[in-house]
N, C-alpha and C positions, 0 to 999 in steps of 0.2 A: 345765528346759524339757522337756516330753514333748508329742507329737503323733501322731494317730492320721491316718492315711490312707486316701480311700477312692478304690478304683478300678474302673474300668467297660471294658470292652474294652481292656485293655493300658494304659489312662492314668491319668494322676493328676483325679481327678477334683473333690476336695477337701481341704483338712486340718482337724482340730479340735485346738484347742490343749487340753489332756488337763490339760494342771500347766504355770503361767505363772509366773514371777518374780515374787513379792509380799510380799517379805520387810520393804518399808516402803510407806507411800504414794506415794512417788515411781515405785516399779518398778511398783507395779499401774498407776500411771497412765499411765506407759509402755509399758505392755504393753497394756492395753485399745485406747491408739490404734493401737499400730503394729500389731497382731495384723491386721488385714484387708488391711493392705499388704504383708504377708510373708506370708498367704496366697492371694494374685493373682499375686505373683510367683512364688510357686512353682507353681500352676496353669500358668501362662504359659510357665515354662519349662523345666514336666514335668521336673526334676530340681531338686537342691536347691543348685546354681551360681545364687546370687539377688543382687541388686547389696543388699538391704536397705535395712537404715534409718535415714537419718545422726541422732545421737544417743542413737538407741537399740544402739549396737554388741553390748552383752553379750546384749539381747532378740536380735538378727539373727542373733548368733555361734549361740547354744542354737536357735533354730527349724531353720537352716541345720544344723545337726550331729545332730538331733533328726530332723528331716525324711530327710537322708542315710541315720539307721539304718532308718528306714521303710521307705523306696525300695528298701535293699538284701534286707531282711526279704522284699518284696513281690513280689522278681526283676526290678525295674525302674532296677536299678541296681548296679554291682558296685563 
């Protein structure tokens, strides 16, 4: 999982999923739903402490872990 972060006056303004899980058809298909509900929750709650997405735990674990190196990259998070 990799993710790109964009920010506008000090916030998380967005993320782009960069490299998604899609090593069968099952992961992409999990990946394409949950991908907009792990990117609202992290919008929401401007750090990468996200409740996720039950079933999708390994997508949740990689956006959340992914997103954390962003934030810190970005100085929005230590």
């Amino acid at each position: 999982m990799q993710v790109e972060i964009s920010v506008s006056g000090g916030r998380l303004v967005d993320v782009t999923a960069l490299a998604v899980p899609e090593n069968d058809p099952r992961s992409s298909s999990i990946s394409q739903q949950v991908m907009p509900t792990l990117i609202s929750q992290a919008v929401s709650a401007q750090s990468a402490s996200i409740a996720g997405v039950s079933g999708a735990t390994y997508t949740s674990n990689g956006f959340a872990e992914s997103l954390r190196s962003a934030l810190v990259k970005a100085g929005l998070a230590s």
